[in-house]
N, C-alpha and C positions, 0 to 999 in steps of 0.2 A: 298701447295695446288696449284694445277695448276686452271690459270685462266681462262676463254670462252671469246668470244669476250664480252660479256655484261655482266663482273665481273670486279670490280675494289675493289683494298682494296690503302687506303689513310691514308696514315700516318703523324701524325700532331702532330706538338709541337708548345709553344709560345713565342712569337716572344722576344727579349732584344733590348734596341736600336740600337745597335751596331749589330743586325743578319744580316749575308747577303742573309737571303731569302728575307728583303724588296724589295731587287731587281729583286725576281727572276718573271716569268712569266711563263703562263700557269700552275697555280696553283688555289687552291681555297684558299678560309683565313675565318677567320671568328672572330667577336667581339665576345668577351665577358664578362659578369659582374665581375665584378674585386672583389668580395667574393661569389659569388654563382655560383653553376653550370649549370647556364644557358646561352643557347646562344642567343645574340641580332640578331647578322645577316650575311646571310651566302653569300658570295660572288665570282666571280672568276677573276684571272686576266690571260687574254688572246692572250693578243697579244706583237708585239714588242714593241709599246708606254704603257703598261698596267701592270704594275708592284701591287705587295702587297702596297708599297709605292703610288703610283701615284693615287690608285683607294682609301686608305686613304686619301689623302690629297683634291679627285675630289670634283668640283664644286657642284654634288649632293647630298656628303656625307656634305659639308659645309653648304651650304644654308639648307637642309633639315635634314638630318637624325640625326647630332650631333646638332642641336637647339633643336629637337621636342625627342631627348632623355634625354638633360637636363630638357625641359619642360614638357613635360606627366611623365618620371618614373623617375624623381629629380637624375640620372647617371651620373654625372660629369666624369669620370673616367673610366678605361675598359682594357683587355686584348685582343692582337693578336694574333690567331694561323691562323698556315701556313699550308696545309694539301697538301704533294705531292701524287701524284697519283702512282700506280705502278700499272702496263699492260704487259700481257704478253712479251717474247722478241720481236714477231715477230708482235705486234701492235702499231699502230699508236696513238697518243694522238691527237685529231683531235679536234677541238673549237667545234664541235658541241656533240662529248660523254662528253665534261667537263663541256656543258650545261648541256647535261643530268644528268650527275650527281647531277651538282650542283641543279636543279630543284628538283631531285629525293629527297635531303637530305632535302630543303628545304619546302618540300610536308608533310616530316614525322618530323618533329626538329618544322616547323612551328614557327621560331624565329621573335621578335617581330617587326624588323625592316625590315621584307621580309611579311607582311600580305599582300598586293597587288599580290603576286607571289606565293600565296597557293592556288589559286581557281583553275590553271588549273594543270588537275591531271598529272605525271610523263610520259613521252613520249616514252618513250622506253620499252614497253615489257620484260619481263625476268629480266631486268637490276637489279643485287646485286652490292651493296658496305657496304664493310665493315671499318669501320672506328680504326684507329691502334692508341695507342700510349696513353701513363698516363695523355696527355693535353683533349682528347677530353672527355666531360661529359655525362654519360647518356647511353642509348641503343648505341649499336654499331654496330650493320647487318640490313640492310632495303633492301628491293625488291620490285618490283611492277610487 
């Protein structure tokens, strides 16, 4: 299938400790419940300091997100998936379409640890992604 500027299909599998996409960046990732097919929350890592690792381990996910998941939905525990993106040859992966995206998925997934980040609606017009791979749960194609 050939891509348009504002088609992305992201292919995701989850993560082992030993994976080397903790490392990787300009990726999205996402939690999730460690026997159901739900996802907690969808995130991206974006820059040179901002790894799948570094954005698990942040000060925001410590203090808030992994307290108030043990404490409101009693989650001890969880899986990682890593979802790389694939774009046309001739496009750029830019911080701001991996927002998009990331927004876009989060708009319609609506996972329980991104509620603050679903009121405003998906920013990019036309924008498909389709989501690839045996890790990810659930509907697969969203558009706005």
């Amino acid at each position: 299938m050939l891509l348009m500027d504002t088609d992305a299909d992201i292919y995701w599998h989850v993560l082992d400790d030993d994976d080397v996409a903790w490392q990787w960046s300009r990726v999205l990732y996402a939690y999730v419940h460690p026997r159901r097919p739900e996802i907690l929350y969808i995130g991206k890592a974006d820059g040179l300091r901002s790894t799948v690792r570094s954005r698990w381990n942040g000060a925001d996910k410590l203090d808030g997100f992994w307290r108030d998941l043990r404490r409101e939905r009693r989650i001890v525990e969880h899986r990682v998936m890593v979802g790389d993106l694939a774009l046309r040859p001739d496009a750029r992966l830019t911080r701001q379409f991996l927002e998009d995206v990331e927004r876009l998925l989060i708009f319609h997934v609506q996972p329980w640890g991104n509620l603050r980040s679903t009121e405003s609606p998906p920013p990019r017009p036309g924008l498909r992604v389709r989501c690839r791979g045996r890790a990810w749960p659930g509907r697969s194609s969203f558009s706005c």
